[in-house]
C-alpha positions, 0 to 999 in steps of 0.5 A: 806539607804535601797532600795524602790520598786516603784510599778505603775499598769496602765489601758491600753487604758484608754484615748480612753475609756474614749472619745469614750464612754459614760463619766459617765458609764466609770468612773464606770468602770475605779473606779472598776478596780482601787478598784479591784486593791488596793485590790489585794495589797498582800504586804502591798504597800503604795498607794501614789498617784491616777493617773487618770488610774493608781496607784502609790504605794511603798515600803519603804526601802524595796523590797520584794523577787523574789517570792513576786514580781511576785506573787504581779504582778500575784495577780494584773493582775488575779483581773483585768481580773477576774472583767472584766470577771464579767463586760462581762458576768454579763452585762445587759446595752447596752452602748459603756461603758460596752460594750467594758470594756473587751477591756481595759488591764493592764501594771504593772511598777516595779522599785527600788531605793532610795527615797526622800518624799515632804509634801503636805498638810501633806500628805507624798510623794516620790518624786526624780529621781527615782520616775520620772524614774519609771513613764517615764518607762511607755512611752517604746517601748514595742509592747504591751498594756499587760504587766509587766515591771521590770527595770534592777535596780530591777531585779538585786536586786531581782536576776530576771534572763532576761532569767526568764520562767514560766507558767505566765512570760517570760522575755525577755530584752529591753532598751529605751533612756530617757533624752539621758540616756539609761534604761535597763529593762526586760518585759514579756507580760501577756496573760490572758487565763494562769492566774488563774482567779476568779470565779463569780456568774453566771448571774440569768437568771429566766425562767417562764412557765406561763404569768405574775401576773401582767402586764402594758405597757407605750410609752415613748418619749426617746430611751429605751437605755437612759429609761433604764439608768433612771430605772437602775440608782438607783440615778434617783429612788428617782425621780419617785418612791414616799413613800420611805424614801431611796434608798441604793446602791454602787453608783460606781458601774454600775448595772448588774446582781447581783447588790443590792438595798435596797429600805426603806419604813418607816423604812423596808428594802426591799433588790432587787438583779437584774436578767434578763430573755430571751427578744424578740431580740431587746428589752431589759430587767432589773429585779429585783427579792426580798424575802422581801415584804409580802405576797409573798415569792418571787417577780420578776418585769421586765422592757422591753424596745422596740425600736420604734424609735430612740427617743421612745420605749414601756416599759411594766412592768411584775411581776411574784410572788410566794406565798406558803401557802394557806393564802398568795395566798388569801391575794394576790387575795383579797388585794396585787393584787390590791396594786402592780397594784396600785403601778405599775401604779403610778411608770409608771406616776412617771416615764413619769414625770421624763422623761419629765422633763429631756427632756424638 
């Protein structure tokens, strides 16, 4: 029987994360670094299992090549810091989740040997010695949180020299004692300003010489941090917002710069994309920009949410709209005015309802 590559990524600092920060913001993150991950799969690996912050995946009766190896542990550890790069710099939320995602790391675990499979539900699984070694190998001694581990075993196979130095690697040996049996290993620790990390829309931050078309204000009994979090969770819209037939969204995801919503009014598809503009310090704003609703060619609406105390703040809502030809503006300044402030006004009593609701 040929030899297996057993392959397991784990999210550093996951524990901490997930209990000193806000419970459903850092479950998002965590689930989009877990995608980033499975889809920074180059070499064909077989997902087993999903281990809470880590994955565990495997390769067959078949190892790949020196090369391939590291240039899968390469692909994994450019997704993960290329996405929180994007997380830090596309952020619009102010809580502990997404604020310290960019502080979370990643330690690849690499190890071979033959396996053994377990039906469990008719899912098939490795199972065995070598599977349960590859996991204790987690638990070492290396002085990191950032890394890649490749077991003795492995490197052997695939001719990896403990001595191995490139622009990313730089192996060294180490050992650790596991069931009163030594497990020799080589490990390289993974700085991320060598890797080649992804490029990302820059956030769209919009910037207007004027006042706004339209603008309306509302006190609010809640901390703007958590207002905030109602407006900007699109599964809270449905709630507040009255005459849509739904709200489309990647539910996994936290809403930052860039995000899209679709929003459908009898059977229209209005597509949002957020963006953000300069805010008195302090304050805090969400902005939703589209090209979608006629007249107008271009619509922008800004949520701004200003402390007052630490259960109250002011939200002011602001549209900014543009319109080219001569007809649309008419249609604006004799009906769509009218019709934005009308729905505007309804959104701030949807809202306060909603709020209330939760409060009470």
């Amino acid at each position: 029987m040929s030899k297996s590559l057993l392959f397991i990524p784990d999210i550093s600092g996951y524990t901490k994360f997930i209990q000193t920060t806000e419970v459903e913001h850092s479950q998002h993150v965590i689930s989009e670094l877990l995608e980033v991950l499975v889809n920074a799969n180059t070499q064909e690996l077989k997902l087993a299992e999903i281990e809470g912050d880590a994955l565990f995946f495997y390769k067959e009766n078949e190892i790949p090549s020196q090369e391939n190896l590291l240039a899968q542990v390469e692909s994994m550890f450019t997704a993960f810091y290329s996405h929180l790069k994007m997380l830090e710099k596309n952020r619009i939320c102010p809580c502990n989740a997404c604020a310290t995602a960019s502080n979370l790391q990643l330690k690849v675990i690499a190890h071979s040997g033959n396996l053994q499979h377990i039906e469990v539900h008719g899912n098939r699984k490795p199972f065995g010695e070598q599977v349960i070694e590859a996991h204790r190998l987690l638990k070492n001694s290396v002085d990191s949180n950032n890394y890649v581990l490749i077991s003795r075993t492995l490197a052997l196979h695939v001719q990896l020299s403990p001595y191995y130095s490139s622009k990313i690697f730089r192996f060294r040996q180490g050992t650790d004692v596991y069931d009163d049996r030594e497990v020799a290993y080589i490990y390289s620790l993974i700085d991320p300003k060598e890797l080649n990390l992804r490029t990302f829309s820059e956030p769209r931050k919009v910037v207007f010489n004027r006042n706004p078309e339209l603008m309306i204000q509302k006190k609010f009994p809640v901390s703007a941090e958590q207002l905030m979090e109602y407006v900007t969770n699109y599964s809270f819209r449905h709630q507040w917002i009255e005459g849509v037939d739904k709200f489309e969204f990647n539910a996994n995801e936290v809403t930052r710069i860039g995000s899209e919503h679709v929003c459908v009014i009898n059977g229209k598809h209005l597509d949002f994309v957020t963006v953000t503009k300069e805010v008195s310090s302090g304050s805090l704003i969400y902005g939703e920009y589209t090209t979608s609703p006629p007249p107008v060619d271009e619509l922008y609406q800004f949520y701004i949410f200003t402390p007052i105390g630490e259960e109250s703040c002011l939200l002011e809502m602001e549209l900014y709209w543009k319109a080219k030809s001569p007809l649309k503006k008419m249609m604006i300044a004799l009906v769509a005015k009218r019709i934005f402030q009308k729905n505007l006004e309804k959104a701030l009593i949807g809202l306060e309802n909603f709020v209330k609701n939760q409060t009470s």
